[in-house]
N, CA and C atoms of all chains as a GROMACS GRO file, in nm:
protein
  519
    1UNK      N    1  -0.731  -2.365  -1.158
    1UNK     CA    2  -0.625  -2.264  -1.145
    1UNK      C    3  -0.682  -2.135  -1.085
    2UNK      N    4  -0.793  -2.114  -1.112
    2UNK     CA    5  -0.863  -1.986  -1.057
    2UNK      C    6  -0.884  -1.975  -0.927
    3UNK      N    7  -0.897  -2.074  -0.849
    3UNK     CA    8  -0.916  -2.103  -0.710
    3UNK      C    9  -0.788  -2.027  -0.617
    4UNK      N   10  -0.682  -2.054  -0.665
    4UNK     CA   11  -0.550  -2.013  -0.585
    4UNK      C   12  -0.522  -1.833  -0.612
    5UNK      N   13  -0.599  -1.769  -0.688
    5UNK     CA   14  -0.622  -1.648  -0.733
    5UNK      C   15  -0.750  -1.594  -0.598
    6UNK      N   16  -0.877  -1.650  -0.632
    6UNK     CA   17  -0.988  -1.663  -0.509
    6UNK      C   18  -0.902  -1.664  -0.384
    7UNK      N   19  -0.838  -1.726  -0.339
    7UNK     CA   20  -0.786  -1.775  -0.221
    7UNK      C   21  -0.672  -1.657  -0.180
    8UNK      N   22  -0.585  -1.590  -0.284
    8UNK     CA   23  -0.529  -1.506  -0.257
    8UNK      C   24  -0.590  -1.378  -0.206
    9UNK      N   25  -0.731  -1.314  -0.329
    9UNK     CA   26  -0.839  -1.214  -0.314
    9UNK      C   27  -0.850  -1.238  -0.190
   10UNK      N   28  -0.954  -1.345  -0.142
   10UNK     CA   29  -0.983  -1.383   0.000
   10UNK      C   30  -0.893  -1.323   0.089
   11UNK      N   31  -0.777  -1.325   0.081
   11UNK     CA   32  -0.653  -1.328   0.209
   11UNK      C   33  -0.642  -1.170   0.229
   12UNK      N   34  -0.645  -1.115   0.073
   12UNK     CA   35  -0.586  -0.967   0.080
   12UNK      C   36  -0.739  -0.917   0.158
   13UNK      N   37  -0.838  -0.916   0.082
   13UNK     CA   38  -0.951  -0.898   0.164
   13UNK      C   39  -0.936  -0.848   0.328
   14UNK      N   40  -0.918  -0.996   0.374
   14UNK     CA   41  -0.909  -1.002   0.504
   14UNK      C   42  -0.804  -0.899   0.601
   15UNK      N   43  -0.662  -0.891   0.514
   15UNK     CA   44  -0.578  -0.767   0.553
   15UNK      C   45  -0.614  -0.656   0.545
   16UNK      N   46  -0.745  -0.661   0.440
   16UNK     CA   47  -0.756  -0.484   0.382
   16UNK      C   48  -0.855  -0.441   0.540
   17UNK      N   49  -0.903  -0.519   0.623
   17UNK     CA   50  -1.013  -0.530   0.728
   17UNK      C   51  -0.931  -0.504   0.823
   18UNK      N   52  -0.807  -0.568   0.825
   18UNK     CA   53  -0.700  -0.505   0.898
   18UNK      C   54  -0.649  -0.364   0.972
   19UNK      N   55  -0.609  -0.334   0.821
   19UNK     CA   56  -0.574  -0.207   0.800
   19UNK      C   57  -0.702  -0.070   0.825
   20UNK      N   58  -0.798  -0.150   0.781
   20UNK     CA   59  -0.919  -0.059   0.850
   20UNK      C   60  -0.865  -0.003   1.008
   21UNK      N   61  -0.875  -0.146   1.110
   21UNK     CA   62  -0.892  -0.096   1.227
   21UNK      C   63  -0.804   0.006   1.230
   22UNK      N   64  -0.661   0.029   1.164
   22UNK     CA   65  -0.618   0.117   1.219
   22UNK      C   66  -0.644   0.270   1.180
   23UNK      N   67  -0.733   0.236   1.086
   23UNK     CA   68  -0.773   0.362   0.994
   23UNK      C   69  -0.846   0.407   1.094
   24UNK      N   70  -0.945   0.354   1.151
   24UNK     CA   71  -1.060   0.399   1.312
   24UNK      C   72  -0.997   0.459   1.376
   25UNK      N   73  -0.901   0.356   1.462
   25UNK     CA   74  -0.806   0.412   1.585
   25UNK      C   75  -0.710   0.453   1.609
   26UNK      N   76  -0.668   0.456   1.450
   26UNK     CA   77  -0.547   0.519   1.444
   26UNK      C   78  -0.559   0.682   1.576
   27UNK      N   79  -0.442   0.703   1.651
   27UNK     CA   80  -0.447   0.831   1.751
   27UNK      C   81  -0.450   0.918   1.648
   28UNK      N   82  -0.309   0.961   1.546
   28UNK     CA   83  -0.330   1.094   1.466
   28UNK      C   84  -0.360   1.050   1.318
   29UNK      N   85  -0.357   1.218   1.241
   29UNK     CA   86  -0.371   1.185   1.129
   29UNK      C   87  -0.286   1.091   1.072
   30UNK      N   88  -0.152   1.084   1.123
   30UNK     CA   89  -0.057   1.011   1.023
   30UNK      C   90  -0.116   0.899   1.020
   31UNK      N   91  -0.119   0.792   1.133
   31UNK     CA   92  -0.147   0.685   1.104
   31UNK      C   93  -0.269   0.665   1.052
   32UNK      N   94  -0.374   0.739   1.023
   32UNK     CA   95  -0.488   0.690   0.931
   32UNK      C   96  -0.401   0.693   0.824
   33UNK      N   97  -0.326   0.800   0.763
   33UNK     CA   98  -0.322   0.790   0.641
   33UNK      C   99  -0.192   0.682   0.560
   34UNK      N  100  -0.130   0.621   0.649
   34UNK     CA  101  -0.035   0.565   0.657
   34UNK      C  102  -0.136   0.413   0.580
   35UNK      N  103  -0.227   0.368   0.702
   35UNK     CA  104  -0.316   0.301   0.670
   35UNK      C  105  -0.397   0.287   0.554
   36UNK      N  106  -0.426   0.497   0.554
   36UNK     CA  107  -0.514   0.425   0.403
   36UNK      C  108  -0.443   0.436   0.254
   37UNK      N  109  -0.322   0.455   0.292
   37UNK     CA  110  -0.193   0.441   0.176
   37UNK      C  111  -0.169   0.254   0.140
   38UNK      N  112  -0.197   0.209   0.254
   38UNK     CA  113  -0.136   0.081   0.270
   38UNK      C  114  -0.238  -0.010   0.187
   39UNK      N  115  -0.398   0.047   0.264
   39UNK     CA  116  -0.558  -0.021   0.152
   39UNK      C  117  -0.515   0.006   0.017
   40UNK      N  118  -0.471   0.153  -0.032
   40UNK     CA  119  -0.473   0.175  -0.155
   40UNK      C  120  -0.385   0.081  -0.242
   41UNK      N  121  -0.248   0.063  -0.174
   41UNK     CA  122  -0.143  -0.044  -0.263
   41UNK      C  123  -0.229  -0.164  -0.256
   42UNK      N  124  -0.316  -0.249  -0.174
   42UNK     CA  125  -0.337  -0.349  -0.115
   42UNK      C  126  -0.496  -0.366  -0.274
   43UNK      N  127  -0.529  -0.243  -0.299
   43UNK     CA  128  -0.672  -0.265  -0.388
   43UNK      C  129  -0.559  -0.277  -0.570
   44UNK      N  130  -0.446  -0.181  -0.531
   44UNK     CA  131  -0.402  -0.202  -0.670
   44UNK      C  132  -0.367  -0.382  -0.719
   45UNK      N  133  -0.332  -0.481  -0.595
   45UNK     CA  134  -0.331  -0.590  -0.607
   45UNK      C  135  -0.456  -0.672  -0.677
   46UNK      N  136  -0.589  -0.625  -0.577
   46UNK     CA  137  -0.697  -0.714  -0.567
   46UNK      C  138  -0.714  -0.709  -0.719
   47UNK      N  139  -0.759  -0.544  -0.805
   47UNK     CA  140  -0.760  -0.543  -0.923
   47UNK      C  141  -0.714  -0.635  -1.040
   48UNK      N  142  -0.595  -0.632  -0.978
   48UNK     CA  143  -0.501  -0.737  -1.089
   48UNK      C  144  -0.572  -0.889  -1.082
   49UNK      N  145  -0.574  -0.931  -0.970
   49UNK     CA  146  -0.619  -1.049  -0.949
   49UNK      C  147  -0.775  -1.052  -0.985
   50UNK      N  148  -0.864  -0.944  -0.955
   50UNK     CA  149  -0.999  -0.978  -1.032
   50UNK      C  150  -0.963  -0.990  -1.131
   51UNK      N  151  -0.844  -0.921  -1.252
   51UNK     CA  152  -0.874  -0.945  -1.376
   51UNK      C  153  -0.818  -1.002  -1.428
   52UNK      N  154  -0.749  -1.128  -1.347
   52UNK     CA  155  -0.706  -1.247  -1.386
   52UNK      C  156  -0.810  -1.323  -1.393
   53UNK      N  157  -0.885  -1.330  -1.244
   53UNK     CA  158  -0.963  -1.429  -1.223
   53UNK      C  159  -1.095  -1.431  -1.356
   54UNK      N  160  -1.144  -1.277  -1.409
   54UNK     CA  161  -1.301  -1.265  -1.528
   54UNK      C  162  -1.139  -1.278  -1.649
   55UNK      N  163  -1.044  -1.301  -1.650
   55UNK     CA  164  -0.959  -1.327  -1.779
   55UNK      C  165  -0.977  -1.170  -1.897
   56UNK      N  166  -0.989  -1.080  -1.790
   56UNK     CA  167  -0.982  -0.959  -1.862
   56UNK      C  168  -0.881  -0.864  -1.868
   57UNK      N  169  -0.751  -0.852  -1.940
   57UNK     CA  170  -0.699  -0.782  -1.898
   57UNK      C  171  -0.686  -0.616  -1.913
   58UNK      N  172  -0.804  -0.549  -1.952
   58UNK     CA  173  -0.839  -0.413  -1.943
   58UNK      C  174  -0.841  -0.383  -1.772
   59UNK      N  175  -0.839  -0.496  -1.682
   59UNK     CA  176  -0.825  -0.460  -1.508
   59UNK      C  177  -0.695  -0.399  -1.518
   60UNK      N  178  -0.567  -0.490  -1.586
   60UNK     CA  179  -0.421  -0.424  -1.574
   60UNK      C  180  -0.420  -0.280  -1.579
   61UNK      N  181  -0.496  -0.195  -1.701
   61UNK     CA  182  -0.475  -0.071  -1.700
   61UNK      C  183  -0.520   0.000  -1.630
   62UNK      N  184  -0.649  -0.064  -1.548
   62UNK     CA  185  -0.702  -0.006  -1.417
   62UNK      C  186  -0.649   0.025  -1.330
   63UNK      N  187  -0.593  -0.096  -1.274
   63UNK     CA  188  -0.485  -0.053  -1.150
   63UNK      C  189  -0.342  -0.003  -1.194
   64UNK      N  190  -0.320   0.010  -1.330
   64UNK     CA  191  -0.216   0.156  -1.330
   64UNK      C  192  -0.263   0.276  -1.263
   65UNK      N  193  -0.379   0.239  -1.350
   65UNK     CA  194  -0.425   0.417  -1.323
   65UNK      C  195  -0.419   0.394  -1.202
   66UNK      N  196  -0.480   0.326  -1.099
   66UNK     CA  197  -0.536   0.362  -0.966
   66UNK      C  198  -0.403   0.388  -0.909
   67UNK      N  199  -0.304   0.290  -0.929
   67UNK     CA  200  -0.170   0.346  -0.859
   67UNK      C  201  -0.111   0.475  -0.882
   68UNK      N  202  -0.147   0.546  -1.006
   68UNK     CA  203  -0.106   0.684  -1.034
   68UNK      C  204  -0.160   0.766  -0.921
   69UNK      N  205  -0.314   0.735  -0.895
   69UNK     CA  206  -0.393   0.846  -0.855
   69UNK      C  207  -0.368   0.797  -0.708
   70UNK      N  208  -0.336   0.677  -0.659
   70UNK     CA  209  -0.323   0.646  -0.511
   70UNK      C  210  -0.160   0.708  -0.467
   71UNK      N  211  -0.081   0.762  -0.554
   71UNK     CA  212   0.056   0.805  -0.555
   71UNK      C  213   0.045   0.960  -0.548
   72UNK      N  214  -0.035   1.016  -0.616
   72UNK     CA  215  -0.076   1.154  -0.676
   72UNK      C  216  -0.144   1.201  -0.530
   73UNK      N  217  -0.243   1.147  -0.511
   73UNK     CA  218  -0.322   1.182  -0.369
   73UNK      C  219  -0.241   1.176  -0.241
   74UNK      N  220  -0.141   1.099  -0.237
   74UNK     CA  221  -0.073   1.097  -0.100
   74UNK      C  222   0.017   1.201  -0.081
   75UNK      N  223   0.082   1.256  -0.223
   75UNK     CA  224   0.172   1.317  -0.164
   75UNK      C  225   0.038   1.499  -0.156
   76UNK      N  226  -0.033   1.503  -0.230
   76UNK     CA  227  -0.122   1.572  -0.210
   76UNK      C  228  -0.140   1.637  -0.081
   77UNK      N  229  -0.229   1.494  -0.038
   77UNK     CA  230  -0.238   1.498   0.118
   77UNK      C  231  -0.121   1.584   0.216
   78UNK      N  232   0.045   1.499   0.182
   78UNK     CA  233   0.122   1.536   0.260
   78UNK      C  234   0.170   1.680   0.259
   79UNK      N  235   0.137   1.756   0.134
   79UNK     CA  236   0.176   1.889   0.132
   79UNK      C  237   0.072   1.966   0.189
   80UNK      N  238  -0.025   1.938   0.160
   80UNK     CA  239  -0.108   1.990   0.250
   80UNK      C  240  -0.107   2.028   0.385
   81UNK      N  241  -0.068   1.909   0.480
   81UNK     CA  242  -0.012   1.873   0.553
   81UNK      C  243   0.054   1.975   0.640
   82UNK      N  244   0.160   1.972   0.508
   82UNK     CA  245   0.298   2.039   0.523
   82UNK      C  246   0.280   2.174   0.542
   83UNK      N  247   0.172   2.227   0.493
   83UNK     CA  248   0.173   2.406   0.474
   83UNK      C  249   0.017   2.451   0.432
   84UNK      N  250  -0.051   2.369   0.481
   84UNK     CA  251  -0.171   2.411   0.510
   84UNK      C  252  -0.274   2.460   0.393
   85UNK      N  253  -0.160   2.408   0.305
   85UNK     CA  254  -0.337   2.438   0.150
   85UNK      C  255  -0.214   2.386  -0.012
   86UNK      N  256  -0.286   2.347  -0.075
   86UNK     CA  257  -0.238   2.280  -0.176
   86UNK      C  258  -0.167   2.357  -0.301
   87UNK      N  259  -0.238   2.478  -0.287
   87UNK     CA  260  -0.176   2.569  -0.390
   87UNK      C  261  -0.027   2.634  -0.382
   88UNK      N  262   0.231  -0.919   0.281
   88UNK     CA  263   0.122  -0.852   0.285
   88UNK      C  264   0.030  -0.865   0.438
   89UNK      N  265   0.006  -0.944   0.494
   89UNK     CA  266  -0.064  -0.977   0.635
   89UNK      C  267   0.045  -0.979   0.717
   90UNK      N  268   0.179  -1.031   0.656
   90UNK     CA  269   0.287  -0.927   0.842
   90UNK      C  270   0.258  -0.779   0.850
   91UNK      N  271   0.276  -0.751   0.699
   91UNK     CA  272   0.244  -0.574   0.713
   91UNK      C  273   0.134  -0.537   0.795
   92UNK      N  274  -0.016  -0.586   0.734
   92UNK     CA  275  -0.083  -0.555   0.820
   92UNK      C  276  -0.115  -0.592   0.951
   93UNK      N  277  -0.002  -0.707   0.999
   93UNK     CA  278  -0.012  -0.734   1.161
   93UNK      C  279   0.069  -0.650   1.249
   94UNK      N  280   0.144  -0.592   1.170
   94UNK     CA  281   0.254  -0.493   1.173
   94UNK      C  282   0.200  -0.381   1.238
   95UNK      N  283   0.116  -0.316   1.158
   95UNK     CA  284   0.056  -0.229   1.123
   95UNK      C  285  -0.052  -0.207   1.294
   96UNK      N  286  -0.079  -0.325   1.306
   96UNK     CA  287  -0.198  -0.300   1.417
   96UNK      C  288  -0.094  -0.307   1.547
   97UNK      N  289  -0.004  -0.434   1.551
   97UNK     CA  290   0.044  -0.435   1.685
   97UNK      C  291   0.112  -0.327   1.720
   98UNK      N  292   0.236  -0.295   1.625
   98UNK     CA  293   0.345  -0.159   1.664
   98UNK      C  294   0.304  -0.064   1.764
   99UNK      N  295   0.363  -0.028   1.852
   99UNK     CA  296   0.313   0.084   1.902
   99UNK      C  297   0.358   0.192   1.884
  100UNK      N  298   0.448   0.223   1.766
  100UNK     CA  299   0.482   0.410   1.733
  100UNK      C  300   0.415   0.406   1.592
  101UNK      N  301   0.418   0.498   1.569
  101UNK     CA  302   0.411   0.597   1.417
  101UNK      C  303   0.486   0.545   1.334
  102UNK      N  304   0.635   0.528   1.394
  102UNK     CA  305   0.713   0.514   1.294
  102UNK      C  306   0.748   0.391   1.288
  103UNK      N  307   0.766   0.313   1.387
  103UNK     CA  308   0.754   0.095   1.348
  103UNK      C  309   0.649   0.103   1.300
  104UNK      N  310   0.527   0.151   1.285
  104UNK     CA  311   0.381   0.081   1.182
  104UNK      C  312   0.435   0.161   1.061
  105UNK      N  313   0.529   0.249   1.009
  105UNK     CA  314   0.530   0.282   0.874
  105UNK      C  315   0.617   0.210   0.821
  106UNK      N  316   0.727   0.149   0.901
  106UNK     CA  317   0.832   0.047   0.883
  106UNK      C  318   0.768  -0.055   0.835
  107UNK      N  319   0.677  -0.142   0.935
  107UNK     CA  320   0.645  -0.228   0.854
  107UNK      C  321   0.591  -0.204   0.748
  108UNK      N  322   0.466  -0.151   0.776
  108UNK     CA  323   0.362  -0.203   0.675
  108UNK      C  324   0.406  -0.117   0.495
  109UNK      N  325   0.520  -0.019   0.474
  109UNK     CA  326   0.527  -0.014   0.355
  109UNK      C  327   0.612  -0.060   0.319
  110UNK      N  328   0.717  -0.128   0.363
  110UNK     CA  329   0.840  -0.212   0.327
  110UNK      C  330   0.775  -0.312   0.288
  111UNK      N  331   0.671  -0.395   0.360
  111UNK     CA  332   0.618  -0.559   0.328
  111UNK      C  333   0.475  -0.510   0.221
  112UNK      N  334   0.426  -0.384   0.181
  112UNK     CA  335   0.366  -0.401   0.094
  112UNK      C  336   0.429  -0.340  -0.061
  113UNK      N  337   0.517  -0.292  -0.043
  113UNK     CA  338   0.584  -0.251  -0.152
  113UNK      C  339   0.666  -0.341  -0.238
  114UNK      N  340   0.746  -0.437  -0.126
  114UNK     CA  341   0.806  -0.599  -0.183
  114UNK      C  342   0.683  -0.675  -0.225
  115UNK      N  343   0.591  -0.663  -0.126
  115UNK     CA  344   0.479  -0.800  -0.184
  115UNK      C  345   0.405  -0.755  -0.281
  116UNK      N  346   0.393  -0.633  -0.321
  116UNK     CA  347   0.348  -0.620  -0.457
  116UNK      C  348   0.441  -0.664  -0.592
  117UNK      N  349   0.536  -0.640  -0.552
  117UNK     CA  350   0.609  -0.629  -0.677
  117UNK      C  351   0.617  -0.812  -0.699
  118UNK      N  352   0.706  -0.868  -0.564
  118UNK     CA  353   0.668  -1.031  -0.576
  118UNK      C  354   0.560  -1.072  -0.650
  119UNK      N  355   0.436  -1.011  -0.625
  119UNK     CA  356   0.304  -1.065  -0.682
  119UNK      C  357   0.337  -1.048  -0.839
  120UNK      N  358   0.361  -0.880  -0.858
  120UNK     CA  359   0.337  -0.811  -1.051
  120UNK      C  360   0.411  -0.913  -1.071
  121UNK      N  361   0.534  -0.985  -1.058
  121UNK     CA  362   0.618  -1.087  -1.081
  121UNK      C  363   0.569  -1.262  -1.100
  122UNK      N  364   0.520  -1.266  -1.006
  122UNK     CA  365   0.459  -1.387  -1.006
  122UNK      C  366   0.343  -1.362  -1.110
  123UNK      N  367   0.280  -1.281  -1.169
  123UNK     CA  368   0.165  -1.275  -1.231
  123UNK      C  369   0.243  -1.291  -1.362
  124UNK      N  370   0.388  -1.185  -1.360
  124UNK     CA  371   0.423  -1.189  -1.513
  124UNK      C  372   0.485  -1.393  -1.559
  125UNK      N  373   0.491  -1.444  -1.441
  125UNK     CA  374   0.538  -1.573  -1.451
  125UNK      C  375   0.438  -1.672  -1.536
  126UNK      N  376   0.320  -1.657  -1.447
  126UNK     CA  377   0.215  -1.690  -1.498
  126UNK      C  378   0.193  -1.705  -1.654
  127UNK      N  379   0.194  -1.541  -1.674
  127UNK     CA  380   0.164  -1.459  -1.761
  127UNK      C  381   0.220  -1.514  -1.927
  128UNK      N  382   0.336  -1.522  -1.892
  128UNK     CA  383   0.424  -1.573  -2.026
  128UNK      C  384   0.468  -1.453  -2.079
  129UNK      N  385   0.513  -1.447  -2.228
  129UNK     CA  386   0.548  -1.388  -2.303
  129UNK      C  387   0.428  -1.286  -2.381
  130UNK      N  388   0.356  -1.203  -2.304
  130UNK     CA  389   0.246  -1.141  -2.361
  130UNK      C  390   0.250  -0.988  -2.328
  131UNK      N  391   0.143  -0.892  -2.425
  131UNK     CA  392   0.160  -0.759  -2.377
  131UNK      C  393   0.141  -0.730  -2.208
  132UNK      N  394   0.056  -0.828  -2.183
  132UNK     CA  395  -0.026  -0.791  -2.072
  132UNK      C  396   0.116  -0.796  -1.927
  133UNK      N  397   0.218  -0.907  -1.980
  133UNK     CA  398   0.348  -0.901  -1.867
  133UNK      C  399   0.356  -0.790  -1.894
  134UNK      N  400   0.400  -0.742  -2.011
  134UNK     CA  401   0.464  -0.560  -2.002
  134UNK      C  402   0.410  -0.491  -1.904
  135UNK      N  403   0.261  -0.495  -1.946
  135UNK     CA  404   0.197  -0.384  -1.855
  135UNK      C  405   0.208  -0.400  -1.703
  136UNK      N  406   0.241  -0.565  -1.669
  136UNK     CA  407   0.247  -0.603  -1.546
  136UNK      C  408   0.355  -0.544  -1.481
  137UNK      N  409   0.477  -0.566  -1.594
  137UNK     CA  410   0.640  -0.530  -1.555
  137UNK      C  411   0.599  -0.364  -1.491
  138UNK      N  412   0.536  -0.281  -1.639
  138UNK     CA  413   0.511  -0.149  -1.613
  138UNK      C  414   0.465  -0.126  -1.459
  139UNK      N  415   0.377  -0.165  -1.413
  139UNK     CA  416   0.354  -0.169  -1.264
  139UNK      C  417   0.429  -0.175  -1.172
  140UNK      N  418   0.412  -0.312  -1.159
  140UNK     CA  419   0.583  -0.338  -1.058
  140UNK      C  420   0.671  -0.223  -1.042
  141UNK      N  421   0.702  -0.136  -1.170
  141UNK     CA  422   0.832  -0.094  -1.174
  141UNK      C  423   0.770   0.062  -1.175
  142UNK      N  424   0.654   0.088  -1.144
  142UNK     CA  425   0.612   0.236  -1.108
  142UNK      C  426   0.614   0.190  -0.926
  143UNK      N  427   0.544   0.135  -0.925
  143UNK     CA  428   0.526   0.087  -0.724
  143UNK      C  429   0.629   0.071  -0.678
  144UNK      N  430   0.724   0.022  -0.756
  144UNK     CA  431   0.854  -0.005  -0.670
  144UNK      C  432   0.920   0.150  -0.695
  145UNK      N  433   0.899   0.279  -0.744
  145UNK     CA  434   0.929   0.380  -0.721
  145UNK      C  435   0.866   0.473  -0.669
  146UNK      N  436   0.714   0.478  -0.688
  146UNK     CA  437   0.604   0.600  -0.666
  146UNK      C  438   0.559   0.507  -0.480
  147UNK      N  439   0.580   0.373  -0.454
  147UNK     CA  440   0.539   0.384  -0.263
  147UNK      C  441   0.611   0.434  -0.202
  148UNK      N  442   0.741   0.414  -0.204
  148UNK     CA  443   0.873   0.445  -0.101
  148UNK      C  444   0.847   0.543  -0.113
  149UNK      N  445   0.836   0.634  -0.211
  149UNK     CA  446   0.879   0.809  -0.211
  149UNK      C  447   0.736   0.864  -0.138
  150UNK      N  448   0.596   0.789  -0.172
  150UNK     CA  449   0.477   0.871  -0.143
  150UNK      C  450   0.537   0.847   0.060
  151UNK      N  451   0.567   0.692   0.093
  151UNK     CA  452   0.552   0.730   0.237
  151UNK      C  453   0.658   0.783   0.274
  152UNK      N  454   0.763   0.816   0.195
  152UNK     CA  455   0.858   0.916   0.262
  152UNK      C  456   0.813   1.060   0.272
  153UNK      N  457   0.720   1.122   0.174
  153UNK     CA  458   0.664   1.239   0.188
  153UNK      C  459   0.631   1.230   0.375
  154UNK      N  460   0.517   1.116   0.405
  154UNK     CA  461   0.433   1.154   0.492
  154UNK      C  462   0.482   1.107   0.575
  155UNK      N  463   0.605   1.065   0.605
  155UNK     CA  464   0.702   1.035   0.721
  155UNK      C  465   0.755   1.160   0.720
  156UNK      N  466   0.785   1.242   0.668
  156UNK     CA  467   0.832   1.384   0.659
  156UNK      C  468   0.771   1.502   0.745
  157UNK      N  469   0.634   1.469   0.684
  157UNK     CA  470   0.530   1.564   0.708
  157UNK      C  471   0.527   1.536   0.903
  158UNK      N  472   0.506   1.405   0.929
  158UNK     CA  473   0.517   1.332   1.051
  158UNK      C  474   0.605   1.415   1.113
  159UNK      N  475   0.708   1.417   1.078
  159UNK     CA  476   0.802   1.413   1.154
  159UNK      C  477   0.849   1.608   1.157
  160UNK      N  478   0.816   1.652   1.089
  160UNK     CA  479   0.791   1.807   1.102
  160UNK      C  480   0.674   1.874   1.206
  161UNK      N  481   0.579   1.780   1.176
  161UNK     CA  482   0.463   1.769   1.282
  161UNK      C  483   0.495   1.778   1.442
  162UNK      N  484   0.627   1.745   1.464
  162UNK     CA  485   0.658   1.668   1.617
  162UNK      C  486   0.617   1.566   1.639
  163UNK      N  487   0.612   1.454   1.552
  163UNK     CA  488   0.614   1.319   1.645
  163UNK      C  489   0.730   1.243   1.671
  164UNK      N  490   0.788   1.218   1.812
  164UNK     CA  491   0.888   1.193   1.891
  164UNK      C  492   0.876   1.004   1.817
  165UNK      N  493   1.023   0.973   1.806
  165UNK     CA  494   1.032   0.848   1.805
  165UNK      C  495   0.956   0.773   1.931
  166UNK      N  496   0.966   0.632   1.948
  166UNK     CA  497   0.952   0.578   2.039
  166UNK      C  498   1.024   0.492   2.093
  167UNK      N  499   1.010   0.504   2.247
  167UNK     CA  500   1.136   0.460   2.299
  167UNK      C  501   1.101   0.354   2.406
  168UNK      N  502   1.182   0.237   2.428
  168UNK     CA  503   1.154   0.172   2.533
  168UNK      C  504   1.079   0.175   2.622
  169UNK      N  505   0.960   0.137   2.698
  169UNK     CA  506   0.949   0.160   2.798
  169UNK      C  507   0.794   0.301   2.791
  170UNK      N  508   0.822   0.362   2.725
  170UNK     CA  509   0.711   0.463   2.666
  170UNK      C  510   0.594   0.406   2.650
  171UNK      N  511   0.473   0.432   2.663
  171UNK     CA  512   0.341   0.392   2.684
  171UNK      C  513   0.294   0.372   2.549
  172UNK      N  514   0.194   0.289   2.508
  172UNK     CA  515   0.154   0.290   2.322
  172UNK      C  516   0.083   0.386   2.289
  173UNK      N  517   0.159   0.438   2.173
  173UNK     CA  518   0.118   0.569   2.099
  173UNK      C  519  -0.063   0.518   2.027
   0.00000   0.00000   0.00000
C-alpha cells in the first residue's frame, strides 16, 4: 500500500521541478511568486504523504502549520508589493 | 497537480499561468486531504485532514487573489491574441 503513496511523492516531486523553471524565468516578480505560491501548496501535500508513508501522524500538524505560514507570507509579500513596506 | 504545473510553464501571460496553476492546485489538494480522509477512516487524524482541506480551500484562492491584485495595480496588461510571450 505504501508504494502508491511513493509513486504519488515521486510525481509531485517531479512538478515541484516544474514549477522551479518558472521560478528562474519567470520575466517579473509576479510570476516567480505565483510559482513559489504554487511549490508551497505542492510541499503542504508531500508532507502529508511523508507522514503517511513513516505512519506518523504528527506530519498532519506540520503541514497545517506550513499552510498557515505559506498563506501568511503571500499575502505579506503582496502588500508589500502593494505599498512598498509592510508596516 | 502536473496540468497546473504544465500550465504554469507553457501559458504565455501572467494571468493564464495564475489561472491555471491555482485553480488545479487548490482542487487537487483538497481531492487529495479527501482521498487521504478516505483512506483514513473514522479517526482524529481525518479531522485534522478535513481541518486542512477546509483552510486551503479558503486561505489559496484569497492569497492568489491578493497577488493578482497587486499584478494588476502594477500594470500588467492582459494578453491578447497574437501578442508575443510574456
Amino acid at each position: 500500500m505504501i508504494d502508491i503513496f511513493l509513486a504519488s511523492g515521486i510525481i509531485l516531486i517531479l512538478t515541484i521541478f516544474l514549477c522551479l523553471y518558472r521560478v528562474v524565468f519567470g520575466p517579473g516578480v509576479e510570476n516567480r511568486l505565483i510559482a513559489v505560491n504554487t511549490v508551497g501548496t505542492k510541499t503542504i501535500i508531500l508532507l502529508v504523504i511523508i507522514g503517511f508513508i513513516y505512519e506518523r501522524p504528527i506530519f498532519i500538524d506540520i503541514s497545517i502549520i506550513y499552510a498557515m505560514i505559506n498563506f501568511i507570507s503571500t499575502l505579506a509579500i503582496a502588500k508589500y508589493l502593494r505599498r512598498g513596506s509592510i508596516s | 497537480m502536473v496540468v497546473g504545473a504544465v500550465g504554469l510553464i507553457r501559458l504565455p501571460d501572467f494571468y493564464t499561468r495564475t489561472h491555471a496553476s491555482s485553480k488545479c492546485d487548490t482542487l487537487g489538494e483538497g481531492m487529495m486531504l479527501i482521498g487521504f480522509i478516505l483512506y483514513e477512516g473514522m479517526t482524529l487524524i481525518s479531522v485534522k485532514l478535513l481541518l486542512l482541506a477546509l483552510f486551503i480551500f479558503l486561505s489559496s484562492p484569497t492569497a492568489v487573489h491578493a497577488l493578482v491584485n497587486v499584478a494588476h495595480s502594477r500594470g500588467i496588461k492582459p494578453w491578447k491574441k497574437g501578442d508575443e510571450r510574456q
